[in-house]
C-alpha positions in Angstrom: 0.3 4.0 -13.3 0.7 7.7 -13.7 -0.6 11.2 -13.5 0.0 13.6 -15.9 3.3 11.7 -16.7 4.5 11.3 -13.2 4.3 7.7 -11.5 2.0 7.7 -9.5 3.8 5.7 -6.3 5.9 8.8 -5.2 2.8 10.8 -5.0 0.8 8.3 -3.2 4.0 7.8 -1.0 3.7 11.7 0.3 0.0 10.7 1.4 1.1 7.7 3.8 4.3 9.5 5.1 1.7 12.0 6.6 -1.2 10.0 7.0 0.7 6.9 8.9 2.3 9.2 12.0 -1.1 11.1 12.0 -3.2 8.0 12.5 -0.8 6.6 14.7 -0.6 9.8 17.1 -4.5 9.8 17.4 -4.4 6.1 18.1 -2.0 6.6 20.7 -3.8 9.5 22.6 -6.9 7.5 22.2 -5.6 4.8 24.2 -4.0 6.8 26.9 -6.4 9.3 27.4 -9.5 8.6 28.1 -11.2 12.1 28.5 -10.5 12.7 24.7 -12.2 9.2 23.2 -15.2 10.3 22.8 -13.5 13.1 20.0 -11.3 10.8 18.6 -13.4 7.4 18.1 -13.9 7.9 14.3 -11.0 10.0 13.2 -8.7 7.6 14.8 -10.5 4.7 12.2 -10.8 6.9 9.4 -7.3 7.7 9.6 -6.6 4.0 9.8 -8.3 3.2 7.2 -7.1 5.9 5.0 -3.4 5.1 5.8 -4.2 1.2 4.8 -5.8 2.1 1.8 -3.1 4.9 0.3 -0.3 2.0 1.7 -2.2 -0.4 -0.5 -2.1 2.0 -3.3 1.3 2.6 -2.5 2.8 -1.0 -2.8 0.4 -1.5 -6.0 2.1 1.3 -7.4 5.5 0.7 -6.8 5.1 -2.7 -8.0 3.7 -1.1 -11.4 6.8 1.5 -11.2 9.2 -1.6 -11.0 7.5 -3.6 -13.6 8.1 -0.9 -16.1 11.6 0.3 -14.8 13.4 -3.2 -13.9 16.5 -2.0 -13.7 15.8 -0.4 -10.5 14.8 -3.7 -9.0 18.2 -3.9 -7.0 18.0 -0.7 -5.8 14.8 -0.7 -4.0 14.8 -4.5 -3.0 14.7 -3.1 1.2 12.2 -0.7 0.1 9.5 -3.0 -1.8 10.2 -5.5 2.0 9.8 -2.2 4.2 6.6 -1.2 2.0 5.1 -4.1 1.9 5.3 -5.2 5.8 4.0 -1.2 6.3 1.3 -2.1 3.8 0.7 -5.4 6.4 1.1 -3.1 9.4 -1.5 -0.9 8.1 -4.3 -3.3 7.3 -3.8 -4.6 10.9 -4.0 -1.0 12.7 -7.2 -0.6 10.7 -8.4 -4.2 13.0 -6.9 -2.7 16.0 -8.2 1.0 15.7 -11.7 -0.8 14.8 -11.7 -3.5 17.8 -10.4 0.2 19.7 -13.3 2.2 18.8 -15.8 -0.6 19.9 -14.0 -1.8 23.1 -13.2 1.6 24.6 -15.9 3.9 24.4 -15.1 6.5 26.9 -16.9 9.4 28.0 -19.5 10.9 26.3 -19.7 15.0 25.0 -23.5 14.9 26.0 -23.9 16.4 29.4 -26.1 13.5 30.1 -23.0 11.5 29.6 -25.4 9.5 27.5 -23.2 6.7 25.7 -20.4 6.5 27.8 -19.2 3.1 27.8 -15.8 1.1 28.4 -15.6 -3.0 27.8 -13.7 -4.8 30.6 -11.4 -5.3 27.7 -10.2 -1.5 28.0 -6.9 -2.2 29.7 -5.3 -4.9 27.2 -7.2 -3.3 23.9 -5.3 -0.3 24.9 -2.6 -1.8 25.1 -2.8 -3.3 21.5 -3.7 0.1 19.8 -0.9 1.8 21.6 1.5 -1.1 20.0 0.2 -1.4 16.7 0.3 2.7 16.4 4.3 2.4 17.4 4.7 -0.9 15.1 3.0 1.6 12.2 5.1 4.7 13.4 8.2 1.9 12.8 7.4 0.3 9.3 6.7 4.1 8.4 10.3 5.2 9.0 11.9 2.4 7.6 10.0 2.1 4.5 10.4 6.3 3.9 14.1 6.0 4.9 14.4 2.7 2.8 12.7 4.8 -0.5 14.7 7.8 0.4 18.3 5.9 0.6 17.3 3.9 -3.2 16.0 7.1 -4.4 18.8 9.5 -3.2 21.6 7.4 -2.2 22.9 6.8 1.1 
């Protein structure tokens, strides 16, 4: 896999690295502040689900890169674990910023205050999305710092 001659994993890579602390920085003011839900609801999925699907992309890559260069496969053996248990990470924030979203609803930006809502689940779903956005702030840094040691030595 590659574009315009480059592989195509260290450029999908760049996307997560940003995407993954992003995600998980909205999730984490999403739980803990609830004046604020009612902006953040759907960028705190999308993000989710944008940072799954690049890590997806990411590992599918990398797993293309090593098929055509084995010789690196000692090298990046911590990095393919890291990326693929970020990759696992991922597609479970994308559950928890869901299950998030539906469970704590907030207030509302209509001066009605018109679809304001919070489940008697608030508390502990909460508590899960601030978890899973420090378990995906984790797997982040050690799959970057894994790639960045193989890549530039260390």
């Amino acid at each position: 896999m590659e574009l315009n001659g480059v592989p195509l994993h260290p450029l999908v890579v760049h996307a997560v690295v940003v995407l993954g602390p992003l995600a998980a920085l909205t999730g984490l003011v999403y739980a803990a502040v609830p004046r604020w839900r009612w902006l953040l609801r759907w960028p705190v999925v999308v993000l989710a689900a944008v940072t799954a699907v690049t890590a997806l992309v990411a590992v599918v890559a990398g797993e293309d890169l090593l098929a055509a260069r084995p010789e690196l496969a000692p090298i990046v053996e911590d990095h393919q674990e890291a990326g693929e248990m970020l990759r696992n990470v991922a597609l479970g924030y994308v559950a928890v910023a869901g299950l998030a979203a539906w469970a704590l609803g907030g207030s509302s930006a209509l001066a009605s205050g018109r679809g304001a809502r919070e489940t008697r689940f608030g508390i502990p779903v909460a508590v899960l999305l601030a978890a899973g956005a420090v378990a995906l702030l984790v797997t982040v840094y050690l799959a970057g710092d894994s790639g960045a040691r193989a890549v530039w030595g260390g």
